[in-house]
C-alpha positions in Angstrom: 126.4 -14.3 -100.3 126.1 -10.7 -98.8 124.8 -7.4 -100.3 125.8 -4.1 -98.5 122.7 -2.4 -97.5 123.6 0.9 -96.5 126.1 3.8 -97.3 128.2 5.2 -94.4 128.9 8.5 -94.2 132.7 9.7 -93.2 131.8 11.5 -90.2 134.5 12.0 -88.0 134.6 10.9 -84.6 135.5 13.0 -81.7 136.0 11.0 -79.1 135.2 6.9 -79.0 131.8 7.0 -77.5 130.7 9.1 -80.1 132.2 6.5 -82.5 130.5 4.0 -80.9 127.1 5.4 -81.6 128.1 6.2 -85.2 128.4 2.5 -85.5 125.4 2.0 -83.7 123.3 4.3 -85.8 124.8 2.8 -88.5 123.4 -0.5 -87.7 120.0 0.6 -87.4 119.5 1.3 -83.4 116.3 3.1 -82.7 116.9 2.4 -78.9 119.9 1.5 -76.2 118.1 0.8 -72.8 120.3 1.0 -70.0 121.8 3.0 -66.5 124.6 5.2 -66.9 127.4 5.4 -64.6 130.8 7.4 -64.1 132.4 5.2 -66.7 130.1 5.6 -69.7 129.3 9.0 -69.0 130.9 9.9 -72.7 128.7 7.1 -74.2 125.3 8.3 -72.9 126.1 11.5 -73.6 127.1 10.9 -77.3 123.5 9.1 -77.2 121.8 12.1 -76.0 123.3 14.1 -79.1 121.9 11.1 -82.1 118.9 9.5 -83.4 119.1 7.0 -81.1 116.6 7.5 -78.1 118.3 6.4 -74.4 115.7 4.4 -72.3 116.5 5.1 -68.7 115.4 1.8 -66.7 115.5 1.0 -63.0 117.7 -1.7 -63.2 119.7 -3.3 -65.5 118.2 -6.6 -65.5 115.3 -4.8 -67.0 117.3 -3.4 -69.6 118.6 -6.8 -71.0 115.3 -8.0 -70.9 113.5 -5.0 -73.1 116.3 -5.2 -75.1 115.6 -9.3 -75.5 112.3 -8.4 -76.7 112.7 -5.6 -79.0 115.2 -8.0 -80.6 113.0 -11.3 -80.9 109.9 -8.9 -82.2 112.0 -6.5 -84.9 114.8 -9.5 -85.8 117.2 -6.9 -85.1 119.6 -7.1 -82.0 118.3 -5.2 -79.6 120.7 -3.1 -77.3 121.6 -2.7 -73.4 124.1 -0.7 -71.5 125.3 -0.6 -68.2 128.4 0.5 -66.5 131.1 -1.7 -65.1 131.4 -4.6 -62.8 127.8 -4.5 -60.6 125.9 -2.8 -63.9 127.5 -5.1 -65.9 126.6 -8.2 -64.1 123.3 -6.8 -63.7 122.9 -7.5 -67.6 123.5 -11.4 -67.8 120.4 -13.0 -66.8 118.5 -11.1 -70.1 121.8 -11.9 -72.0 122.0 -15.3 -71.4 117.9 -15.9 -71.9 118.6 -13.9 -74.9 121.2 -16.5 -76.2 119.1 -19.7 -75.1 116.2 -18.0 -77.0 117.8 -17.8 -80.1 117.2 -13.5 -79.9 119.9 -10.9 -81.3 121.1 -9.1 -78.3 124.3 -6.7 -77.8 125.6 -6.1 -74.7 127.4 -3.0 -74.4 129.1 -2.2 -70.7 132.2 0.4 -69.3 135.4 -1.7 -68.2 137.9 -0.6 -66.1 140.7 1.5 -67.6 143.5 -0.5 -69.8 146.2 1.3 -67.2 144.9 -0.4 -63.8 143.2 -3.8 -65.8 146.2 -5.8 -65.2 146.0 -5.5 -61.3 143.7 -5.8 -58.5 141.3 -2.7 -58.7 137.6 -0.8 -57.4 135.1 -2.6 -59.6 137.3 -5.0 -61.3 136.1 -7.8 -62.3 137.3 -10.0 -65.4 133.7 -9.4 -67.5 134.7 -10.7 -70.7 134.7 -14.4 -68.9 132.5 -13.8 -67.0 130.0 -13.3 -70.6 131.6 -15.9 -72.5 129.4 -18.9 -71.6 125.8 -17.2 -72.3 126.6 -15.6 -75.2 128.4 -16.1 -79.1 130.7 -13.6 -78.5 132.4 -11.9 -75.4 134.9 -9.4 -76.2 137.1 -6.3 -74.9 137.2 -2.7 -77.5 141.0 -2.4 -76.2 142.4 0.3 -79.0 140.1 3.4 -79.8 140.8 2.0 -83.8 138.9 -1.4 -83.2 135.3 -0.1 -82.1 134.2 0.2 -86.1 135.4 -3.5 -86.9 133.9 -5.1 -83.6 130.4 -3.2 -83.3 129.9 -4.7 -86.9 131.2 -8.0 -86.2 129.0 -8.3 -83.0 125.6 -7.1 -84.9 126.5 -9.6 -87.8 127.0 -12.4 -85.2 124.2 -11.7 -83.1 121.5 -11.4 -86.5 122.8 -14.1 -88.9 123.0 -17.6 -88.5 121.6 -19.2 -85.1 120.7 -15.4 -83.5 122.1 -14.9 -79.7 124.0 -12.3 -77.9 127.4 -10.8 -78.0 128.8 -8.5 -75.4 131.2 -5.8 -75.5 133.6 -4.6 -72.6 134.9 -0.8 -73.3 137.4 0.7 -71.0 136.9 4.3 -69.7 140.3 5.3 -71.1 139.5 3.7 -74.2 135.6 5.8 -74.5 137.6 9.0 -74.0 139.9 8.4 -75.9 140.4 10.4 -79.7 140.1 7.6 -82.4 142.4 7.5 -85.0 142.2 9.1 -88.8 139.5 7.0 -90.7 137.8 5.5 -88.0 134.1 5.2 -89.4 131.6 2.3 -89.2 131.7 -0.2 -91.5 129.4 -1.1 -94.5 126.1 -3.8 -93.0 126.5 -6.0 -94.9 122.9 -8.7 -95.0 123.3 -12.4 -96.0 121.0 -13.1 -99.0 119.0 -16.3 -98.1 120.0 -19.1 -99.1 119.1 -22.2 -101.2 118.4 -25.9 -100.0 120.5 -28.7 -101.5 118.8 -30.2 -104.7 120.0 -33.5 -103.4 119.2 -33.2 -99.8 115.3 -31.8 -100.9 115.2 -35.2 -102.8 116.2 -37.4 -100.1 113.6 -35.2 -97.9 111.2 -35.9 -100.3 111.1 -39.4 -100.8 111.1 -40.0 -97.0 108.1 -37.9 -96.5 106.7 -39.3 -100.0 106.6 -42.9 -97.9 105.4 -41.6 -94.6 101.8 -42.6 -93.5 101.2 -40.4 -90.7 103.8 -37.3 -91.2 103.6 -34.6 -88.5 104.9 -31.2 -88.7 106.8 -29.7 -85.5 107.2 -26.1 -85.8 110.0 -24.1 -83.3 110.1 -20.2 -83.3 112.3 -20.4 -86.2 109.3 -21.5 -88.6 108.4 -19.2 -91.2 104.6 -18.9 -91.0 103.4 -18.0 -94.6 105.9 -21.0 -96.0 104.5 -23.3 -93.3 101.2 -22.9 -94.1 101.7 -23.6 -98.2 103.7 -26.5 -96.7 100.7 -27.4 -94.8 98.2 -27.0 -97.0 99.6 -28.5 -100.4 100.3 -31.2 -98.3 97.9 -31.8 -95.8 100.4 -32.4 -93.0 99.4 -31.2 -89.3 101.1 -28.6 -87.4 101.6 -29.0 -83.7 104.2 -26.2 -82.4 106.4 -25.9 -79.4 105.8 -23.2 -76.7 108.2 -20.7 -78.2 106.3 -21.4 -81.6 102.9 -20.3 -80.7 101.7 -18.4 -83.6 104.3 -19.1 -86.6 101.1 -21.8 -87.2 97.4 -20.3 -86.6 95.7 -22.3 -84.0 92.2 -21.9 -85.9 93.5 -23.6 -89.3 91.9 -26.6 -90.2 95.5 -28.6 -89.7 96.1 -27.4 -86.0 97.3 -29.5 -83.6 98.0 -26.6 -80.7 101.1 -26.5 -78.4 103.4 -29.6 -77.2 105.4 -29.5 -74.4 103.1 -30.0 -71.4 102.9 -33.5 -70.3 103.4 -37.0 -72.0 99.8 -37.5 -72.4 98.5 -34.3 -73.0 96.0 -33.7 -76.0 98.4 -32.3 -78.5 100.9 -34.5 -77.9 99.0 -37.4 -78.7 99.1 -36.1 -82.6 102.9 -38.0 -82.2 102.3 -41.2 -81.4 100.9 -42.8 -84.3 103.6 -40.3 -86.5 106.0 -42.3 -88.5 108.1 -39.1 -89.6 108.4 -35.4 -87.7 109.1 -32.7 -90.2 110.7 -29.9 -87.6 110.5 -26.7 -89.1 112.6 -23.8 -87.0 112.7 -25.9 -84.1 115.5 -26.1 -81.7 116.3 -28.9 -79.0 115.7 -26.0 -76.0 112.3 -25.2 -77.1 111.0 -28.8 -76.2 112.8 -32.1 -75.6 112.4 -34.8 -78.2 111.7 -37.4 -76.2 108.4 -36.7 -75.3 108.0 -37.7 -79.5 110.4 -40.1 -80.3 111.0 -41.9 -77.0 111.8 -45.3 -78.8 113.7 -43.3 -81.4 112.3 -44.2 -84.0 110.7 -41.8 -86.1 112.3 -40.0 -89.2 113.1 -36.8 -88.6 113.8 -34.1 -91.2 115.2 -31.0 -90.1 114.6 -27.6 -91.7 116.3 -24.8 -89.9 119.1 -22.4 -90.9 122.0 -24.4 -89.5 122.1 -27.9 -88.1 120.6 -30.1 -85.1 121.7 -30.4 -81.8 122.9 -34.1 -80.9 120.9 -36.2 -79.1 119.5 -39.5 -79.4 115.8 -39.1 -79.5 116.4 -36.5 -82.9 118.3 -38.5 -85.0 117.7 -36.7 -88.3 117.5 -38.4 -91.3 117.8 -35.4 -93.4 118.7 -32.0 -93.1 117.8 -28.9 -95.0 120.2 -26.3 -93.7 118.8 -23.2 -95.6 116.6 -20.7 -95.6 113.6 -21.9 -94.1 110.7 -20.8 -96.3 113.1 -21.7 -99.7 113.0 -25.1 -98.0 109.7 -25.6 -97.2 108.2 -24.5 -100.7 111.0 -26.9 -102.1 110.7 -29.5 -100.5 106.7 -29.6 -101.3 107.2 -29.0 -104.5 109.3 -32.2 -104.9 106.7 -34.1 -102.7 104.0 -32.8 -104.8 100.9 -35.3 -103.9 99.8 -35.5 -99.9 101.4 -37.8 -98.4 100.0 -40.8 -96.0 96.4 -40.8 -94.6 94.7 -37.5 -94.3 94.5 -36.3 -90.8 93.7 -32.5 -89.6 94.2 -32.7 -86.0 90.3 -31.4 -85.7 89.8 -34.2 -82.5 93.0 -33.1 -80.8 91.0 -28.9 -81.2 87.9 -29.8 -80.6 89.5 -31.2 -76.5 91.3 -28.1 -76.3 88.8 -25.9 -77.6 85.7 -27.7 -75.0 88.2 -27.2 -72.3 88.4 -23.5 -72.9 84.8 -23.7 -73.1 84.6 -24.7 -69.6 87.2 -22.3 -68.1 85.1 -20.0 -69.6 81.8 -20.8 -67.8 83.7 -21.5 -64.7 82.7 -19.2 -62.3 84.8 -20.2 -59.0 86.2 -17.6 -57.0 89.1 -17.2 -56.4 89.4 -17.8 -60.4 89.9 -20.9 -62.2 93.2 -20.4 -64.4 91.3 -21.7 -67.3 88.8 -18.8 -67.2 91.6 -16.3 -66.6 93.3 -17.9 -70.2 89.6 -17.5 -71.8 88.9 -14.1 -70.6 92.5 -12.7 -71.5 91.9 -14.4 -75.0 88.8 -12.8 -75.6 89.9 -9.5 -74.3 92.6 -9.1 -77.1 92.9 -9.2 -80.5 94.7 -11.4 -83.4 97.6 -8.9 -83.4 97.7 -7.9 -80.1 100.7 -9.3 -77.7 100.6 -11.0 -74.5 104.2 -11.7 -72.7 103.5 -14.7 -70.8 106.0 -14.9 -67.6 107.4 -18.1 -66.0 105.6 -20.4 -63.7 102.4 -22.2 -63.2 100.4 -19.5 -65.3 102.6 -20.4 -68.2 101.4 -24.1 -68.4 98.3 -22.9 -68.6 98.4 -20.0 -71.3 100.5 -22.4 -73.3 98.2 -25.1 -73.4 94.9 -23.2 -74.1 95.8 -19.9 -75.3 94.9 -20.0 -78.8 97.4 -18.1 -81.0 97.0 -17.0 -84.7 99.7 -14.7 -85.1 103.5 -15.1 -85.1 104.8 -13.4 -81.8 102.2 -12.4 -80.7 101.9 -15.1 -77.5 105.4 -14.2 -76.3 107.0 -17.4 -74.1 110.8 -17.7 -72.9 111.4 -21.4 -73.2 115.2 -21.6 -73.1 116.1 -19.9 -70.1 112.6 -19.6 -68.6 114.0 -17.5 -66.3 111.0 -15.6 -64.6 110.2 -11.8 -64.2 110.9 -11.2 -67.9 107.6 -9.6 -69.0 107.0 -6.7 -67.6 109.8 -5.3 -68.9 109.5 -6.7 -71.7 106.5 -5.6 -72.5 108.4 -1.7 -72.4 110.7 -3.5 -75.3 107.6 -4.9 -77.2 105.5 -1.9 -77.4 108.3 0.1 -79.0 109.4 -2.7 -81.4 105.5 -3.0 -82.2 103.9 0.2 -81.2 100.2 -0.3 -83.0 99.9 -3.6 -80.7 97.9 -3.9 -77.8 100.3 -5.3 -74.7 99.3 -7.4 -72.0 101.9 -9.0 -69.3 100.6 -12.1 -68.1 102.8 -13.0 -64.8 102.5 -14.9 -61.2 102.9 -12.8 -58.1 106.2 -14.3 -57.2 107.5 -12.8 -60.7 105.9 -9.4 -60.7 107.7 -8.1 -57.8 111.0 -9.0 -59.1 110.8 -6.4 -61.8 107.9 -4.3 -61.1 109.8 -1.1 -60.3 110.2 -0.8 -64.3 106.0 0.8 -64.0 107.9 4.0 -63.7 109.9 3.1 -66.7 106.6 2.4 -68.5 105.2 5.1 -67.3 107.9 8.0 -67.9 108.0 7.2 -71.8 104.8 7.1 -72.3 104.1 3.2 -72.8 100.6 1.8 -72.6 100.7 -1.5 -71.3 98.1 -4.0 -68.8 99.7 -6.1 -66.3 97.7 -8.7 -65.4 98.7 -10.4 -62.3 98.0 -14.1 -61.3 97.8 -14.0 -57.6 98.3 -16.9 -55.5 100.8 -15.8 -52.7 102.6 -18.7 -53.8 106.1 -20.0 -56.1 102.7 -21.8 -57.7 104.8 -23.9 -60.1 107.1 -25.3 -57.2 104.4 -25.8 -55.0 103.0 -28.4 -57.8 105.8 -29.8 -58.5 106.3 -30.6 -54.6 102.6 -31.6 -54.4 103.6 -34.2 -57.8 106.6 -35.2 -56.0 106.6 -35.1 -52.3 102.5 -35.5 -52.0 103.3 -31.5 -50.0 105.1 -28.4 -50.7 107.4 -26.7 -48.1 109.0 -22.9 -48.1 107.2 -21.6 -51.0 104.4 -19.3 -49.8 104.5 -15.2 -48.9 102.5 -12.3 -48.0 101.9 -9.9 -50.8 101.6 -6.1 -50.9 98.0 -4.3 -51.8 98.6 -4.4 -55.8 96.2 -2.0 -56.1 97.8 0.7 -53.8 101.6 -0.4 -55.1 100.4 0.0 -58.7 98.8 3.8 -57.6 101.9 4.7 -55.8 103.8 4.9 -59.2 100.7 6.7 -60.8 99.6 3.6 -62.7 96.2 2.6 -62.2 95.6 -0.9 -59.9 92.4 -3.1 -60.2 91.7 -5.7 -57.5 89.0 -8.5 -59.1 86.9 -9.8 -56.6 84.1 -12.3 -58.6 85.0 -13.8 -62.2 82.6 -12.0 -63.6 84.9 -8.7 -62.9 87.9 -9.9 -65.4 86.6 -9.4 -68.5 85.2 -6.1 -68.4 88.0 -5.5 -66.3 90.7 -6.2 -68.9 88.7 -4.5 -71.5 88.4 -1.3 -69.7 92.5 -1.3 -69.2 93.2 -2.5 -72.4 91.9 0.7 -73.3 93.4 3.3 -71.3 96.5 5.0 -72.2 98.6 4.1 -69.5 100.3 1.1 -67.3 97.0 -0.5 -65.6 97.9 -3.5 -62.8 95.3 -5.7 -62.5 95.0 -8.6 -59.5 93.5 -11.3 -59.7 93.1 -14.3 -57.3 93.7 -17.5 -59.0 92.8 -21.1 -57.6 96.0 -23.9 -58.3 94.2 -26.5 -57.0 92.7 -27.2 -61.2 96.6 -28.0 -61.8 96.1 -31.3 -59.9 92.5 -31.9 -61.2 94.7 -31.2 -64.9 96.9 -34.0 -63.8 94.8 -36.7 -62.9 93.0 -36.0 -66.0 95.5 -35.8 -68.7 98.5 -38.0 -66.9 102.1 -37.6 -65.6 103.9 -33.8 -65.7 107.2 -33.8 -67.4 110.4 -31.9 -67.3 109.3 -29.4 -69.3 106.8 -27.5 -66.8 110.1 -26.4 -65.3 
């Protein structure tokens, strides 16, 4: 069922753009983050003259991905806007990491004009196709009449259900163009959540009534303050994916930490005496059931909004398909007594918390990466947010940074696509503007979307950009060193990070001796402005990791 939650106004449009925004404001937009260009002139324009703020980026790539962000942080899609054909293109990568994310996105780019679309033309290019297979709707605004009907159709697809992005093509005849009489956005209206099936809760229950050794997986799509009555009443351990961190505090007595590392790492040894997986928000991207259930045998039970994903290592028994805290607090209510043997996971801490421990009191220069994960975690608070970029950093934050918030340990798991933090971390601070930010990223990713400092820097956002310097691709030279026993073709020179980060009127530390990080992140996690810090990081503990915990899995990639 669905319950309007707003009353719109009959203001009449003057032009499309300025309908467009209507419907925009109408649905809530604080912010649109994009580049204008010649054909979406009218649109920006429009912007300039609402409540919505324009956030000018340096290129469109950043845009998607601040948009991304906002949208997995706030719940609501988040919004980019380019021109057409190069601008456009510019926005899939963030689109299509938005989609495999599971994050509410809208795309919103120019288009040729509907009188030279049908024929070979400058800047042409068939864009609706061309977003089709990264998002849940690709669509062209081709009559001045349909922008109220499609703007709400794209918001409610992008929010409801499984959340991803839509994108929307709009012509430059069609943004000038005068809509017709009683063209005005549309009433939101929100699903209500809903309820489990009495019958499928029972069949849940009397699986998980029978289990010895139940585990709990928990995806980004867990509902923390249900999980942890689930948890509790139950006394059934939590181990979450990568994407998860947080949705389950990492200092609670039924802990198990992060899979998704390698077969034998610490956490994931919390499966292998499991007879049945509870997944709670969890999604076949975020971490690939086999490394679980590789003989396929386990009974799963699936909570999540809408169904599994095939496959034959997550062969669900039963299937709550509801809202996800309603399912949880039903489902232990029909269990009622704890299940199985008690077990709390406190072992599978206690490794990961003495493993800190020594990072911590590592004092090898250049650093250890388990010291840079102990220092970063010490700098910030419970609330605070670190975006953690792709690469060999990320294995290493996932594993040991402990987490106690829900996003607040921001990791892209579906995509993985790299360079996403930095500007993401523009999209973060204004969904979340009383948090603390802190970009986590490898040297090979920084400089991919490092011109968005200005961005950063020009509104006003505070933000510390820490920098794991190894003048390496550090995650493909492991995996060529796992592999091929060398790695070829993955090593550069880097430019002086402290001068670059000056040069945009940031402020640039170089750490030279562990003992310079901590004080060092403290010091710019307290400044008002975008601080770059580099620090030297040794990748030669990634094989000592190895030989120690046992054989790397798809996942690290």
């Amino acid at each position: 069922m669905t319950e309007p939650t707003s009353t719109v106004p009959d203001r009449r449009a003057a032009s499309v753009a300025e309908l467009l925004v209507h419907c925009l404001e109408n649905e809530g937009v604080t912010h649109v983050f994009g580049i204008p260009g010649e054909e979406n002139i009218h649109l920006v324009e429009a912007l300039s003259r609402s409540s919505i703020r324009y956030v000018l980026v340096r290129h469109e790539q950043g845009a998607s991905f601040m948009a991304e962000t906002y949208g997995r942080l706030t719940g609501k899609a988040g919004v980019c806007s380019a021109t057409l054909g190069p601008g456009a293109i510019n926005l899939l990568l963030g689109t299509a990491d938005a989609t495999t994310n599971s994050t509410p996105l809208i795309a919103l780019s120019a288009q040729v004009g509907m009188g030279r679309s049908f024929k070979e033309s400058h800047q042409g290019v068939d864009l609706v196709s061309m977003f089709e297979p990264v998002t849940k709707w690709s669509a062209l605004v081709a009559t001045p009449g349909a922008a109220p009907e499609m703007v709400r159709k794209a918001f409610k697809l992008a929010q409801t259900e499984r959340p991803g992005a839509v994108y929307l093509a709009v012509p430059e005849d069609v943004e000038k163009a005068v809509p017709p009489e009683g063209a005005v956005p549309l009433p939101v209206n929100v699903p209500r959540p809903d309820e489990p099936s009495a019958d499928q809760v029972a069949r849940a229950a009397t699986i998980l009534g029978e289990a010895r050794h139940p585990v709990v997986l928990a995806g980004h799509g867990a509902a923390g303050p249900a999980l942890m009555r689930f948890a509790e009443r139950l006394g059934v351990p939590v181990a979450t994916t990568f994407h998860g961190k947080g949705v389950f505090p990492d200092d609670h007595p039924l802990a198990l930490g992060a899979v998704g590392f390698m077969r034998h790492d610490y956490v994931n040894f919390g499966f292998d005496q499991a007879d049945v997986v509870v997944t709670v928000g969890y999604e076949l991207q975020e971490f690939d059931p086999v490394r679980i259930n590789p003989g396929g045998d386990k009974r799963i039970i699936h909570i999540h909004r809408f169904p599994a994903e095939v496959d034959r290592h997550y062969d669900v028994a039963v299937g709550l398909q509801a809202d996800v805290s309603q399912s949880l607090d039903a489902l232990a209510h029909a269990v009622g007594a704890p299940p199985g043997e008690p077990s709390t996971g406190q072992h599978i801490r206690r490794l990961l918390a003495e493993e800190l421990d020594r990072g911590a009191a590592d004092d090898r220069f250049p650093l250890a990466p388990a010291r840079i994960v102990a220092d970063t975690r010490a700098a910030m608070g419970r609330d605070d947010i670190v975006l953690v970029d792709t690469g060999a950093l990320k294995m290493w934050m996932a594993r040991l940074y402990p987490t106690y918030e829900p996003n607040t340990c921001l990791i892209s798991n579906g995509l993985s696509t790299m360079a996403w933090t930095l500007p993401g971390a523009i999209g973060a601070k204004l969904a979340r503007p009383d948090a603390r930010i802190l970009v986590s990223t490898g040297d090979g990713s920084f400089l991919m979307n490092s011109q968005e400092i200005e961005t950063a820097l020009r509104e006003g956002i505070a933000m510390v950009v820490l920098i794991w310097v190894d003048d390496a691709y550090g995650l493909i030279s492991w995996k060529m060193d796992l592999e091929l026993g060398h790695d070829v073709d993955t090593t550069f020179n880097n430019p002086d990070f402290v001068a670059y980060a000056e040069s945009f009127g940031a402020t640039g530390y170089r750490i030279e001796t562990a003992a310079e990080l901590m004080p060092t992140l403290r010091t710019a996690l307290a400044a008002d402005t975008v601080s770059v810090i580099a620090c030297p990081v040794d990748y030669s503990a990634n094989l000592e990791l190895i030989r120690s915990l046992g054989e790397l899995d798809e996942s690290l990639s």
